[in-house]
DRENDO-1510 file (C-alpha; in Angstrom, 1 decimal, always signed):
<recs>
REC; n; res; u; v; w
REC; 1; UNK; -25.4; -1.1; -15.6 .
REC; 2; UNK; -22.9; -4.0; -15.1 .
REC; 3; UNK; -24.7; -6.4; -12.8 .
REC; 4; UNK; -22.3; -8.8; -12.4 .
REC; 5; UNK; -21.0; -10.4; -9.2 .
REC; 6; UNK; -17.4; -9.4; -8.3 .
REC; 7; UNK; -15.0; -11.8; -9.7 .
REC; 8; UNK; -13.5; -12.7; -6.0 .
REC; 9; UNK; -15.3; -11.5; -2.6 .
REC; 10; UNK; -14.9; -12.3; +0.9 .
REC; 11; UNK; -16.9; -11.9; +3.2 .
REC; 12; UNK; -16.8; -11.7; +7.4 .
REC; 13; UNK; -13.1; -13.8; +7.3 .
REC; 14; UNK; -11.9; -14.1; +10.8 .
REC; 15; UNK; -9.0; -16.5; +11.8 .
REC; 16; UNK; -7.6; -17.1; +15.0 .
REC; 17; UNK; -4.9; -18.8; +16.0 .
REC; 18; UNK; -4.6; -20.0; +20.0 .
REC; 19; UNK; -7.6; -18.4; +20.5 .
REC; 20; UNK; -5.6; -14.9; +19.5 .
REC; 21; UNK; -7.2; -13.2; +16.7 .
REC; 22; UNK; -5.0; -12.7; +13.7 .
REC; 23; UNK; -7.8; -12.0; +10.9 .
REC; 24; UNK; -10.9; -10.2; +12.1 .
REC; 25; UNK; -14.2; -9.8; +9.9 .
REC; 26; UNK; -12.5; -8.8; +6.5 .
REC; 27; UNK; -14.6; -8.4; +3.5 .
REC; 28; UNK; -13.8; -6.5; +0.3 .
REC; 29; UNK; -14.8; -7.6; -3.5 .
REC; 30; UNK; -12.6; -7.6; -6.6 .
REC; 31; UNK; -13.6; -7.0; -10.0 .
REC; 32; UNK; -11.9; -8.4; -13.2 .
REC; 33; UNK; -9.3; -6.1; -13.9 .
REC; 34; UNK; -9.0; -4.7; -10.8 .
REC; 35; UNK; -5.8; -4.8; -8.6 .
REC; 36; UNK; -6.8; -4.4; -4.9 .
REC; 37; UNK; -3.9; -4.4; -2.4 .
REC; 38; UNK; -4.1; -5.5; +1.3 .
REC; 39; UNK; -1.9; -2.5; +2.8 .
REC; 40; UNK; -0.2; -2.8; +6.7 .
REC; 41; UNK; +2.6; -3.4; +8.9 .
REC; 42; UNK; +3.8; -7.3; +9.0 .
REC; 43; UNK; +1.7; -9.4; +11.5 .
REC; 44; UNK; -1.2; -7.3; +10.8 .
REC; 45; UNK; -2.8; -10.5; +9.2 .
REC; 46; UNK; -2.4; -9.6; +5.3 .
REC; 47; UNK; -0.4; -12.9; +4.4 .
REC; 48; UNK; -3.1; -15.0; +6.3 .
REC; 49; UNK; -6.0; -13.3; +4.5 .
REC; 50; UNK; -4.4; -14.6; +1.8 .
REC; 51; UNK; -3.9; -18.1; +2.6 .
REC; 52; UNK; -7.8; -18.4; +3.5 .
REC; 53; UNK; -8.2; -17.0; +0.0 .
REC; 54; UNK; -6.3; -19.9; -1.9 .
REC; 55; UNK; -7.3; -22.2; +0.1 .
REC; 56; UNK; -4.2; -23.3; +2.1 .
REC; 57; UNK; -5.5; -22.7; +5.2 .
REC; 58; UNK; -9.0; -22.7; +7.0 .
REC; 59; UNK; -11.0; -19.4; +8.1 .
REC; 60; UNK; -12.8; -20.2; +11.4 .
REC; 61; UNK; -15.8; -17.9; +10.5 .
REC; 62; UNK; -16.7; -16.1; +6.8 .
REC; 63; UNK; -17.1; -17.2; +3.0 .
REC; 64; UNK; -15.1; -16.8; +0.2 .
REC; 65; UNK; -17.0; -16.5; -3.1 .
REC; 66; UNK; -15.3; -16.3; -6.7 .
REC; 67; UNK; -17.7; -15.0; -10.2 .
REC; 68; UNK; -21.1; -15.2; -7.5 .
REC; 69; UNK; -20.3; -19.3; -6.3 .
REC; 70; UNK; -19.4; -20.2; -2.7 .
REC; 71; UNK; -16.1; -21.5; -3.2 .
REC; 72; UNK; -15.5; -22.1; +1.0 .
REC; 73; UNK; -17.1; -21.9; +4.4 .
REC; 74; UNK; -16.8; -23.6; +7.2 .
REC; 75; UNK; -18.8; -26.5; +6.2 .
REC; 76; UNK; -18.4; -26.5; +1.9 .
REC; 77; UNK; -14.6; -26.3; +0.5 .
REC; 78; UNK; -13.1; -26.4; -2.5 .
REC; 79; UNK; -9.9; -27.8; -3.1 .
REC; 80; UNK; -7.5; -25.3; -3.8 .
REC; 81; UNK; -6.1; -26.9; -6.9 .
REC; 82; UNK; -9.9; -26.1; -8.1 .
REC; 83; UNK; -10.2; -22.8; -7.4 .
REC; 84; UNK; -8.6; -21.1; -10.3 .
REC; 85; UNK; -6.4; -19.1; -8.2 .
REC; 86; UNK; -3.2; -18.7; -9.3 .
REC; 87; UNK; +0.0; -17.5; -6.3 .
REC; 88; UNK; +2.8; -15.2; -6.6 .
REC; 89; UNK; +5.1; -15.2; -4.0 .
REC; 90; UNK; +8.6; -13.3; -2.7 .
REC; 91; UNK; +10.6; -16.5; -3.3 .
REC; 92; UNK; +9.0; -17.1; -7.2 .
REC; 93; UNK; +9.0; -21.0; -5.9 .
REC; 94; UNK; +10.5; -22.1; -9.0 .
REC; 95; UNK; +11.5; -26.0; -9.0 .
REC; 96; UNK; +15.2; -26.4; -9.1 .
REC; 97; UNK; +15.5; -29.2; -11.0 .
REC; 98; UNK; +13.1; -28.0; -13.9 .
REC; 99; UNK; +14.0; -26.6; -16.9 .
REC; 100; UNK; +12.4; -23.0; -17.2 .
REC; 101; UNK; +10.1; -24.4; -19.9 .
REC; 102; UNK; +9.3; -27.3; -17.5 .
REC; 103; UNK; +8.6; -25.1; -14.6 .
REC; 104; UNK; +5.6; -23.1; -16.6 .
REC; 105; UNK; +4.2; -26.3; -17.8 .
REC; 106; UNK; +4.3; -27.7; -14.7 .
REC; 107; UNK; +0.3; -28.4; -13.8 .
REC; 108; UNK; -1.1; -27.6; -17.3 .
REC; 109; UNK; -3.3; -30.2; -18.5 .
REC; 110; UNK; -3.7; -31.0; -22.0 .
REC; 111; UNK; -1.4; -33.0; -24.5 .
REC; 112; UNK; +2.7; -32.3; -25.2 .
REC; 113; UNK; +1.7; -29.9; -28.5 .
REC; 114; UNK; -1.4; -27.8; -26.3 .
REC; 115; UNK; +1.0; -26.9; -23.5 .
REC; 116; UNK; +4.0; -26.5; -25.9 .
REC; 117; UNK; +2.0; -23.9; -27.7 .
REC; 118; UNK; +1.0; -22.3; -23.9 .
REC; 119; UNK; +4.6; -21.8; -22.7 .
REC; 120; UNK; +6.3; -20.5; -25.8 .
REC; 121; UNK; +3.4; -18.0; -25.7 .
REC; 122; UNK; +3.4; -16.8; -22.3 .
REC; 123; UNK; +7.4; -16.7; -22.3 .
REC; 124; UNK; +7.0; -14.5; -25.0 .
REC; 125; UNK; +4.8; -12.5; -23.7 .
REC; 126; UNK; +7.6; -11.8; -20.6 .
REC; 127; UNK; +10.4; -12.1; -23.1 .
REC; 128; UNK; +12.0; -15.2; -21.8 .
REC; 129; UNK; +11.7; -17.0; -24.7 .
REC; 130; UNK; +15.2; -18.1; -25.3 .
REC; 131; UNK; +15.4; -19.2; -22.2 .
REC; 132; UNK; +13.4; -22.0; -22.4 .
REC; 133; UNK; +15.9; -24.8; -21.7 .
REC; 134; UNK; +17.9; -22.9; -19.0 .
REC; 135; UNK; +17.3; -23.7; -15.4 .
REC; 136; UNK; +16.5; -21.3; -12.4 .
REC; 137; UNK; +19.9; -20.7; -11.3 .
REC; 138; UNK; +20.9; -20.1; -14.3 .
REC; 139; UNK; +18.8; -16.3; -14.4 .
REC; 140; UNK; +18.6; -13.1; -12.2 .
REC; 141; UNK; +16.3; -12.7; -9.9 .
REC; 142; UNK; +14.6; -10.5; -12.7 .
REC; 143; UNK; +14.6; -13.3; -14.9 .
REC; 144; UNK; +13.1; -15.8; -12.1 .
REC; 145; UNK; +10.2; -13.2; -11.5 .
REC; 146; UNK; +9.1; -13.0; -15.4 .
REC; 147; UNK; +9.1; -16.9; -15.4 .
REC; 148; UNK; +7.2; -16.8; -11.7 .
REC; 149; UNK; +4.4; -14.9; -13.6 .
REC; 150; UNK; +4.5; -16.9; -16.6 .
REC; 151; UNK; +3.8; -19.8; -14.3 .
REC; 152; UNK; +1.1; -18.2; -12.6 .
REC; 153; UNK; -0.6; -17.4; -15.5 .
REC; 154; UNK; -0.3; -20.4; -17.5 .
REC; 155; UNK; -3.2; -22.1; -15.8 .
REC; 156; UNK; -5.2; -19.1; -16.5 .
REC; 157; UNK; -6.3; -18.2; -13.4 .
REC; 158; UNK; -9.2; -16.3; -13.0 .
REC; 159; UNK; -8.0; -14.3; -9.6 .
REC; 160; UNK; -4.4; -13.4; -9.0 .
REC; 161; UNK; -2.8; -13.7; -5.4 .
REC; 162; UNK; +0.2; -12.0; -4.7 .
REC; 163; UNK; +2.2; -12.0; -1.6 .
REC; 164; UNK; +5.3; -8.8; -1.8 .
REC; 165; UNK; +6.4; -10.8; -5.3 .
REC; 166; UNK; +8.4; -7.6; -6.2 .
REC; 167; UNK; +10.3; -7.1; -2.4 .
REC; 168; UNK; +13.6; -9.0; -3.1 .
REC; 169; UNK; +14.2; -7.4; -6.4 .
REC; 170; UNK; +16.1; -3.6; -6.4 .
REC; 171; UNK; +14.5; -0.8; -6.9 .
REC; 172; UNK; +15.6; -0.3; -10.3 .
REC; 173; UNK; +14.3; -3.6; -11.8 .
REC; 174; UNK; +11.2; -3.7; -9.3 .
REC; 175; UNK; +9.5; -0.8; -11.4 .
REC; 176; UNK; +9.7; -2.0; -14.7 .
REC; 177; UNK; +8.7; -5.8; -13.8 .
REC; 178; UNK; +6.0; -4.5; -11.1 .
REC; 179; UNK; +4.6; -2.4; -14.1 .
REC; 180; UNK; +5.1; -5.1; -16.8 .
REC; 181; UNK; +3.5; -7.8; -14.6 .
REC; 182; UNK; +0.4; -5.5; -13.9 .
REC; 183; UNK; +0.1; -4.6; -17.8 .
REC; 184; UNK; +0.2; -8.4; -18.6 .
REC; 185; UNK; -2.9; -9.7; -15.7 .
REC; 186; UNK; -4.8; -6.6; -16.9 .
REC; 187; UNK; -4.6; -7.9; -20.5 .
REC; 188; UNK; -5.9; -11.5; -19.1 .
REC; 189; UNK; -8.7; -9.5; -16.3 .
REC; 190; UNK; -7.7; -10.8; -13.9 .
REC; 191; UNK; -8.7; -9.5; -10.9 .
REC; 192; UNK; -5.6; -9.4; -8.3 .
REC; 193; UNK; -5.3; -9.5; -4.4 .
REC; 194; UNK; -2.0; -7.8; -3.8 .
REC; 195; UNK; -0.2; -7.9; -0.2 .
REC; 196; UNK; +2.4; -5.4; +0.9 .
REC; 197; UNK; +3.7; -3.3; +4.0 .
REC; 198; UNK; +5.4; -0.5; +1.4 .
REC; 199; UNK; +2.4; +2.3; +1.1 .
REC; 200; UNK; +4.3; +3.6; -2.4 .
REC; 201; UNK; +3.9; +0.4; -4.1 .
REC; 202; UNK; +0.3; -0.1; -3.4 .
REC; 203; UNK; -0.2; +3.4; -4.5 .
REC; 204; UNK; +1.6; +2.9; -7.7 .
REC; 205; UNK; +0.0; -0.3; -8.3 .
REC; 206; UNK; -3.8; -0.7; -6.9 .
REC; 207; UNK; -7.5; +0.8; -8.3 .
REC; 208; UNK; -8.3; +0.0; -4.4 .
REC; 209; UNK; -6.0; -0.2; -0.9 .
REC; 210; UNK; -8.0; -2.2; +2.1 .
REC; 211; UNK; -5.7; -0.7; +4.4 .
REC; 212; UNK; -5.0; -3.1; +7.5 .
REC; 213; UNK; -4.0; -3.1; +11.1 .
REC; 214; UNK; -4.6; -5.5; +13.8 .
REC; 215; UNK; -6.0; -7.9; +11.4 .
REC; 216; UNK; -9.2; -5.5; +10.3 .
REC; 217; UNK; -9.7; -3.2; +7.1 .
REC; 218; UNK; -9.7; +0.0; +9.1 .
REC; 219; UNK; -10.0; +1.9; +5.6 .
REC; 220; UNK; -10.6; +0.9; +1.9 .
REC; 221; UNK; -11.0; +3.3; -1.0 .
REC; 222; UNK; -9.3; +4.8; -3.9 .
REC; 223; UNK; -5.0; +5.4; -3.2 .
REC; 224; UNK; -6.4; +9.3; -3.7 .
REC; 225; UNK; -8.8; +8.9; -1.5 .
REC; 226; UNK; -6.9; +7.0; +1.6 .
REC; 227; UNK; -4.4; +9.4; +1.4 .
REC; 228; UNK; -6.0; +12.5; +1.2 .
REC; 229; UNK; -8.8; +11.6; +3.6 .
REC; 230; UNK; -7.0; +9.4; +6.2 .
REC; 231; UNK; -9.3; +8.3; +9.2 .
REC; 232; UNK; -6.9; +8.8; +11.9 .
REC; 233; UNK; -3.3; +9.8; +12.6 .
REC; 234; UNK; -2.0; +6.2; +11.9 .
REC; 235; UNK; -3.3; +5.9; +8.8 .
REC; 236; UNK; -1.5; +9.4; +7.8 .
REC; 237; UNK; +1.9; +8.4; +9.2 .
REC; 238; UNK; +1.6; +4.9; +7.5 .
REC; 239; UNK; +2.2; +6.9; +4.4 .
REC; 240; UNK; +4.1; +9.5; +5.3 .
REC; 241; UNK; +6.2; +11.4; +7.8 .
REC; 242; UNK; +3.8; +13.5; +9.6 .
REC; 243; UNK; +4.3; +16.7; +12.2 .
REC; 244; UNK; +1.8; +16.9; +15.2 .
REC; 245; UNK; +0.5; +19.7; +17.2 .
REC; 246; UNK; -1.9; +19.5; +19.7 .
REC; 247; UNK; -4.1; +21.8; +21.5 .
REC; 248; UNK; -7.5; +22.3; +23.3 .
REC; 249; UNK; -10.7; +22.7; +21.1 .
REC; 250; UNK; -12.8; +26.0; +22.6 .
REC; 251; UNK; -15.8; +27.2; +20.7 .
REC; 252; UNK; -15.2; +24.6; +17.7 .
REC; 253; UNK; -11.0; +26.7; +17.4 .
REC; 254; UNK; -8.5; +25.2; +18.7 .
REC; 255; UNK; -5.7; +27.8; +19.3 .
REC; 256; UNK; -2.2; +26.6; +18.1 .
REC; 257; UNK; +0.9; +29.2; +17.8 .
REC; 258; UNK; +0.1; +28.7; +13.6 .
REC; 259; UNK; -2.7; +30.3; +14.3 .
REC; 260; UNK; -6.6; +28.9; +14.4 .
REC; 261; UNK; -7.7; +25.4; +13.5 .
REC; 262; UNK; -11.6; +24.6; +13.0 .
REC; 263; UNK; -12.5; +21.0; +15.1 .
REC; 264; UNK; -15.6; +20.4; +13.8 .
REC; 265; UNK; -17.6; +17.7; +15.5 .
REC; 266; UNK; -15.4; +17.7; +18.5 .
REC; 267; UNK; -16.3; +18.0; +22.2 .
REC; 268; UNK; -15.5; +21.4; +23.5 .
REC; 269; UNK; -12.5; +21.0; +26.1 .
REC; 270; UNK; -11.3; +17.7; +24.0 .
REC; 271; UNK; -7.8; +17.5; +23.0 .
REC; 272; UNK; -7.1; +17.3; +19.2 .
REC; 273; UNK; -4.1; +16.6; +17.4 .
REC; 274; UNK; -2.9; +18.6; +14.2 .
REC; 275; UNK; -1.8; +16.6; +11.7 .
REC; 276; UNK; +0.6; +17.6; +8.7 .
REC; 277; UNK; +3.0; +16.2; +6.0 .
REC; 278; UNK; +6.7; +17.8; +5.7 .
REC; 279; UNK; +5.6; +18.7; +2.4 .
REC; 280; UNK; +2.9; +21.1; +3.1 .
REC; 281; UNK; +4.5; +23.2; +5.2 .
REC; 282; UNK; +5.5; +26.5; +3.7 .
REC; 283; UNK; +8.8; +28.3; +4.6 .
REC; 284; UNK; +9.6; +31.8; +4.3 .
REC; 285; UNK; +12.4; +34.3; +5.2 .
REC; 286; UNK; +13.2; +35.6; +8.3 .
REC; 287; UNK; +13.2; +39.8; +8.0 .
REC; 288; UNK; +15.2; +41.0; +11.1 .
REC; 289; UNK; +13.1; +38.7; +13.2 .
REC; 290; UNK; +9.7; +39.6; +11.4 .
REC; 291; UNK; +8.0; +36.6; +9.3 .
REC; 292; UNK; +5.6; +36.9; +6.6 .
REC; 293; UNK; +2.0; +38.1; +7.2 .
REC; 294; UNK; -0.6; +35.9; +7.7 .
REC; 295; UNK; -3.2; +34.7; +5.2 .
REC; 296; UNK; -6.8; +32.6; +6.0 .
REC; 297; UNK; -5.0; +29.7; +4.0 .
REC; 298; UNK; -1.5; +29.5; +5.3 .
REC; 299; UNK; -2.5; +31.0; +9.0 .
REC; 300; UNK; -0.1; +32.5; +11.2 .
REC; 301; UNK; +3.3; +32.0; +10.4 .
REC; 302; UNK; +5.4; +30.6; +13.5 .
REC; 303; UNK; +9.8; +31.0; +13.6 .
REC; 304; UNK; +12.0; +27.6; +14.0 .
REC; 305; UNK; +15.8; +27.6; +13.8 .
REC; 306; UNK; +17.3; +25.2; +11.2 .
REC; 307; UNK; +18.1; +22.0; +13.2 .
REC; 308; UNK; +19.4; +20.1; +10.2 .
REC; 309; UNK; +19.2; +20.2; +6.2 .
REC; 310; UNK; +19.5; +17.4; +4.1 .
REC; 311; UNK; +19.5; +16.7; +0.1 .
REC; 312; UNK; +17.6; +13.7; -0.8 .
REC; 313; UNK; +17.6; +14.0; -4.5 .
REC; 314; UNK; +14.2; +15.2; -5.5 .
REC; 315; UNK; +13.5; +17.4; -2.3 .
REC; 316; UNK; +15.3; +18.8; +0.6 .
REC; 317; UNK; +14.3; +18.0; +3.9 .
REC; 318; UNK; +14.7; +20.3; +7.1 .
REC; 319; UNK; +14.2; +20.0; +10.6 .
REC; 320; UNK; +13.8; +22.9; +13.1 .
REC; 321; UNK; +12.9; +24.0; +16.7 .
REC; 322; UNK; +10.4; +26.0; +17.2 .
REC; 323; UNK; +10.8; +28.6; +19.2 .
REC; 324; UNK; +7.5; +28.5; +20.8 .
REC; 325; UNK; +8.1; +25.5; +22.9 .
REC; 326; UNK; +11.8; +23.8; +21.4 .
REC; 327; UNK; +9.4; +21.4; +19.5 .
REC; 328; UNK; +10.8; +20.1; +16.3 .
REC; 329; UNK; +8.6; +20.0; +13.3 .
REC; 330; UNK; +10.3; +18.6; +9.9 .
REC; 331; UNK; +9.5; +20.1; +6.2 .
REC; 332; UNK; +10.6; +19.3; +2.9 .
REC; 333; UNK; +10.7; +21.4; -0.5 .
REC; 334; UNK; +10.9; +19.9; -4.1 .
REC; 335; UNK; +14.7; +21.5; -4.8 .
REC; 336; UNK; +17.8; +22.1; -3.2 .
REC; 337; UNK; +17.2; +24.4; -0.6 .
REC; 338; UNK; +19.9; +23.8; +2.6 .
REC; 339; UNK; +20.1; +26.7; +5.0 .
REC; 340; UNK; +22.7; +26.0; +8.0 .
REC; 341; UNK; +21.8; +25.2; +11.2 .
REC; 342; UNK; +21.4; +28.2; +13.4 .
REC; 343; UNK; +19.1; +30.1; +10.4 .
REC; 344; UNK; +16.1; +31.0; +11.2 .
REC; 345; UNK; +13.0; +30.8; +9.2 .
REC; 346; UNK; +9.3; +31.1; +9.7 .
REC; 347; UNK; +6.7; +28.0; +8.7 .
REC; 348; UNK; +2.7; +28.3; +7.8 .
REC; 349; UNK; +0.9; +25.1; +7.8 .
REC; 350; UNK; -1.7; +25.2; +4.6 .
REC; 351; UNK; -5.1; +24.8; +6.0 .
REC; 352; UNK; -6.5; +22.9; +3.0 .
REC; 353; UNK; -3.7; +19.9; +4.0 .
REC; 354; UNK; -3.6; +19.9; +7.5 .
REC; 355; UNK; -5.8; +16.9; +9.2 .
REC; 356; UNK; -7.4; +17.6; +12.9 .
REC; 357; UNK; -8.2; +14.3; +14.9 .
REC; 358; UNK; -9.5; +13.8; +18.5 .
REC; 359; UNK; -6.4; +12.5; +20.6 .
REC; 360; UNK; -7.7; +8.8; +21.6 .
REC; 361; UNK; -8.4; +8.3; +25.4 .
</recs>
């Protein structure tokens, strides 16, 4: 068994600014290797996390330790130029007036042949090579990112910080270089500290998501894990669109017109809300007015009227009233499915995917 100490933890950060709290007791640990990624709205104190991290700006409370050494409290600092921390941000921060070769030697130490030999490398390795004498403006913003990184990594930095690098590329480039970039700080284990508000990029890209609001980790685990075990109803709408019912929990049940839900653990006479994605709610055919029959997994079906139907490329997505109460509840299927408004249709909500949470006083 591996008893060595993460290669970058924090623990108990808070920061405040004006006496407002912006970071709150954050600690997490990242191995070599290992891409964790701060997940939240902005202002939720991901970006300032960050900055405690490479040392640009002071924690009022809480340590920062990198391979088992203190690195910073509030008494001991390190310099950040010493703390082997290398910064990736939106804007790449590439100097102007620098030559691209320039900009990836720029704070290398060692003589003119040791640092030549470093940036033909590493340009290599992002496939920039030729473009050793041009300057910034000269390249996409592609092109910028791939010598970004090859900055970065030049100093060989033992942790990687990276603040939405990928956010001002498009999508079609943002996948390749997110994935190339990832392959390439794997190869050198580093162990990175991601930042981003976009839930499908830290599931593409992170082992681990600290998932953030109001500067706390209200949730850390696996990207299988946070979204298919979700504390509460915000943390399943950060990732998704979601559908709620809510009812009254008697005898553990709570009755709903989908039939029976189980509220385990929940005060009898509580409210509770029923949580569901789009996705896992099942559609049928309506038989002159009579729906399908109902099952223990898919409960009892309930009839909406097509509201609207929309192709989105991989799935279709409907909305419809209910006609229990004129609700709308919102479901997507993985083809081109696009009844007219006016149709109706009946919906079962799979039991196995639904999420049941005590409404909050």
């Amino acid at each position: 068994m591996d008893a060595s100490p993460p290669r970058l933890e924090i623990r108990n950060l808070t920061r405040r600014y004006d006496g407002r709290v912006v970071v709150e007791d954050v600690s997490l640990a990242v191995q070599p290797g290992q891409v964790t990624c701060l997940l939240g709205p902005s202002g939720c104190g991901k970006s300032t996390t960050l900055r405690m991290i490479a040392g640009v700006e002071m924690q009022d409370s809480g340590e920062i330790w990198v391979d088992g050494k203190l690195i910073c409290d509030t008494v001991f600092r390190i310099p950040p130029e010493r703390r082997h921390i290398g910064l990736m941000f939106q804007d790449f921060a590439l100097f102007p007036h620098l030559r691209v070769g320039e900009n990836v030697a720029f704070g290398l130490e060692g003589d003119k042949v040791e640092k030549g030999k470093r940036v033909e490398t590493l340009l290599a390795r992002v496939g920039m090579q030729s473009y050793v004498d041009a300057y910034p403006h000269e390249l996409s913003g592609g092109e910028q990112q791939r010598v970004a990184l090859a900055r970065a990594l030049a100093p060989r930095p033992r942790i990687m910080l990276m603040d939405e690098p990928f956010s001002g590329l498009d999508n079609r480039l943002r996948d390749g270089i997110r994935d190339e970039t990832l392959e390439i700080l794997r190869e050198q284990d580093t162990a990175v500290l991601l930042v981003t508000h976009e839930p499908e990029e830290a599931m593409r890209m992170a082992d681990e998501i600290a998932l953030m609001r109001g500067g706390r980790i209200v949730q850390q685990g696996a990207p299988y894990n946070i979204y298919n075990a979700p504390m509460d109803r915000d943390a399943v709408s950060f990732f998704s669109d979601i559908n709620v019912i809510r009812g009254d929990v008697k005898g553990s049940l709570v009755d709903t017109p989908f039939g029976q839900f189980l509220a385990p653990g929940v005060m009898e006479g509580h409210e509770v809300e029923i949580v569901i994605r789009p996705q896992h709610i099942k559609i049928d055919f309506d038989r002159d007015g009579r729906g399908p029959n109902s099952t223990p997994a898919d409960g009892t079906p309930a009839r909406g009227i097509v509201q609207r139907a929309r192709f989105m490329g991989s799935e279709s997505l409907m909305e419809f009233r209910m006609d229990h109460d004129g609700s709308i509840l919102k479901a997507t299927v993985p083809n081109v499915f696009l009844p007219k408004p006016g149709k109706p249709l009946w919906l079962m909500i799979r039991r196995d995917r639904c999420f049941v949470f005590p409404v909050k006083g």
